[in-house]
N, C-alpha and C positions, 0 to 999 in steps of 0.2 A: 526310235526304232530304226534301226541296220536294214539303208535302200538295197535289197538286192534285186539286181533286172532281173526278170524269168522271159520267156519264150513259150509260145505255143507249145505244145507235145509235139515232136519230129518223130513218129515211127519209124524213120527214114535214115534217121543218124547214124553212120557208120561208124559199128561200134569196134573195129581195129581201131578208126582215128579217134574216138572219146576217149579209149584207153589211153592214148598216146597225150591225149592234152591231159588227162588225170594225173600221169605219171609228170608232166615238165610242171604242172601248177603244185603239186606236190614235193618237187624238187624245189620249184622257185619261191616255195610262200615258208615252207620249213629249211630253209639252207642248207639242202644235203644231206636233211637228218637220215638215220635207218629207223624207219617206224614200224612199231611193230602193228599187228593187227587191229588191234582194242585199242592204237592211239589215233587212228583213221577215222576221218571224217564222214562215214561211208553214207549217210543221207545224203549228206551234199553230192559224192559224187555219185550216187544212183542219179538225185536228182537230173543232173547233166545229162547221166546218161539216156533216160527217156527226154532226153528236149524239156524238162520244166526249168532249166538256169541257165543260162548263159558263161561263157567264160567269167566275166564278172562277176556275176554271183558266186561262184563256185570260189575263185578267189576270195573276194570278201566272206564267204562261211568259213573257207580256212583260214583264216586269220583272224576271225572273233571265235576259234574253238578255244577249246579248254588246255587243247596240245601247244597249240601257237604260246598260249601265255605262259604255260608253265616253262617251255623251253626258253622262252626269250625274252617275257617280261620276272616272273619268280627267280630267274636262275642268274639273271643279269642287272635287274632295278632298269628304274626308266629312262638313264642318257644311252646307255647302251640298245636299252627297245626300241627307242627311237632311231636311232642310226640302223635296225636294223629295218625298220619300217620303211624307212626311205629308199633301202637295196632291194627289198625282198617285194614292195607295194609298188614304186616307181621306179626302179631299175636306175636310180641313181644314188649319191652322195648327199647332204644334207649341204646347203651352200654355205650357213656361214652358220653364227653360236642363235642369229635371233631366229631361224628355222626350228633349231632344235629347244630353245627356251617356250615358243610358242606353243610344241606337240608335249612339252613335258609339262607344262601349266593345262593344255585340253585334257590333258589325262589324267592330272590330282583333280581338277573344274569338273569335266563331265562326265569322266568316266573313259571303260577301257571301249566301247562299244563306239562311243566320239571318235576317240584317238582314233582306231584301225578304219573306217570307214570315210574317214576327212583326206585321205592316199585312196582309196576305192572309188569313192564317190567324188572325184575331184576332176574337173576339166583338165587338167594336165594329165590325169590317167585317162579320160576320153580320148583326148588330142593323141596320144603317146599309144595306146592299147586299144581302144574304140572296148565295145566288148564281150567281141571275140577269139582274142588275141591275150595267150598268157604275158604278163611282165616277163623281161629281159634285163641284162645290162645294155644299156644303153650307152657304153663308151665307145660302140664301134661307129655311133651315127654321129655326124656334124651338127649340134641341136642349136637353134635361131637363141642367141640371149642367155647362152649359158658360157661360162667359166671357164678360164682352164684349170681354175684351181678345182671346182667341181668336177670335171672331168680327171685329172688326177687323183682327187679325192676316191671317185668312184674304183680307179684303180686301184687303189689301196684298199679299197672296200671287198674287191675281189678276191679269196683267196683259191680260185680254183675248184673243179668241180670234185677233187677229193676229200675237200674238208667240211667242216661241221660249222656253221658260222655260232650256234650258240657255244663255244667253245673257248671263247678268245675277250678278253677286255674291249674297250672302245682303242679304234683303230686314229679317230681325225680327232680324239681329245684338244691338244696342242693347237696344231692347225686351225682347229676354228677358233679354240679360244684366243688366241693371237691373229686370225685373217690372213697366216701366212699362206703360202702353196707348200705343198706335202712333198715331199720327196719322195719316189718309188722306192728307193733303201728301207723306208720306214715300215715295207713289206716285211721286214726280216728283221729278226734281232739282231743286233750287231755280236758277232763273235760267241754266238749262241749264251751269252748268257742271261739271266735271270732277271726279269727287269722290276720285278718286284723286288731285288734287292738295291733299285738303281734309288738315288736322289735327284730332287729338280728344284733348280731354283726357279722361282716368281718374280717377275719385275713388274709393281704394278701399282698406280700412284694412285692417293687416296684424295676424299672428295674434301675439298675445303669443307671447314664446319661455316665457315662467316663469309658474306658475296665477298669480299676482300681480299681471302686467303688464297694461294693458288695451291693447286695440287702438289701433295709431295712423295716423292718416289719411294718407294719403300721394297722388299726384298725378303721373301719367305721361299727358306729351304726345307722341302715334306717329300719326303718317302713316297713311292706309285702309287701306293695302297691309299693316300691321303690325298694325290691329284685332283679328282674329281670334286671331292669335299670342300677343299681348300676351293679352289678356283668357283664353284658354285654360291662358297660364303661370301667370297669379296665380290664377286656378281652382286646379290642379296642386299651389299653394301653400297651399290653404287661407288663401288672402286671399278677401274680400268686396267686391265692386264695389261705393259708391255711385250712380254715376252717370257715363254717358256723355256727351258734350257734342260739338260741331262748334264749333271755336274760329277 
């Protein structure tokens, strides 16, 4: 069962500033969506509004609706839900591939009510949000222990407050599956074209069968459409990606 903190009843809440947190948790838990009426959470946020949830709770409800999943789990599969769980839950980037292999095994294991609420319910959402305080990006703070590739990452996570984040493929594919740092160009397509028509090579050595045998390097070229797949089977196999490439 999905911890949500509640609060006494505040007859006292000032309901200009409820509206105003309703509106940024609404902005930061759906990425910009435009929602329509009937795809609104409106228990949850009545609930806020008379004082029975807290900013937490209210978050955590949106994010285990029905709207959250269909935008961002249905519309995109789980590597992409997950990256978006980590911008949209924690205000950041996902650090490396065993972050994200970890929240996409709690999700096929436990379930989707595990997955959203293991970012809600987590000391680093404490430490970061307490909870009263909606999520943010968190690229403008100096944070104790974190990256700069997660901090670029998170940049690249952002794409501004006029766009739709379920809208777009996974942004750090690459970069985590290789450990590189992201480049900020990666915001953009190159030369606007189509990158579903691009090709990538693989470089990525496979596991000895016998203690004897060393690894050996081997090289698959797949289409975007097949990135994800491709790179998740040779995960699967206990092979090691060196490196990704646009060929």
């Amino acid at each position: 069962m999905a911890q949500i903190f509640t609060q006494a009843v505040n007859p006292g809440l000032d309901i200009n500033h409820a509206e105003a947190i309703i509106r940024a948790a609404n902005r930061q838990v759906f990425g910009n969506a435009h929602l329509m009426e009937n795809e609104r959470v409106t228990s949850a946020e009545s609930m806020y509004c008379n004082g029975s949830l807290t900013v937490q709770g209210l978050i955590t409800a949106l994010a285990l609706s029905d709207t959250y999943r269909r935008l961002f789990l249905d519309a995109n599969g789980p590597y992409r839900f997950v990256e978006l769980n980590f911008k949209h839950l924690l205000g950041r980037a996902p650090r490396n591939q065993a972050e994200i292999s970890e929240h996409v095994q709690r999700l096929a294991n436990e379930g989707y009510e595990a997955e959203v609420t293991s970012y809600t319910n987590s000391q680093e959402f404490f430490s970061a949000f307490g909870t009263d305080t909606v999520p943010h990006c968190r690229t403008n703070q100096t944070t104790l222990g974190e990256s700069n590739s997660t901090y670029l990452r998170t940049l690249n996570l952002d794409s501004g407050v006029a766009s739709f984040d379920g809208a777009s493929k996974s942004k750090l594919l690459a970069s985590l599956a290789t450990g590189s740092t992201p480049s900020l160009n990666e915001r953009k397509p190159k030369g606007g074209s189509d990158r579903n028509l691009r090709s990538y090579q693989i470089v990525w050595s496979s596991a000895g069968v016998a203690k004897n045998l060393r690894r050996s390097i081997q090289k698959s070229i797949v289409p975007y459409s097949s990135l994800s797949s491709t790179i998740q089977s040779l995960q699967a196999r206990g092979c090691k990606i060196q490196s990704i490439n646009n060929i």
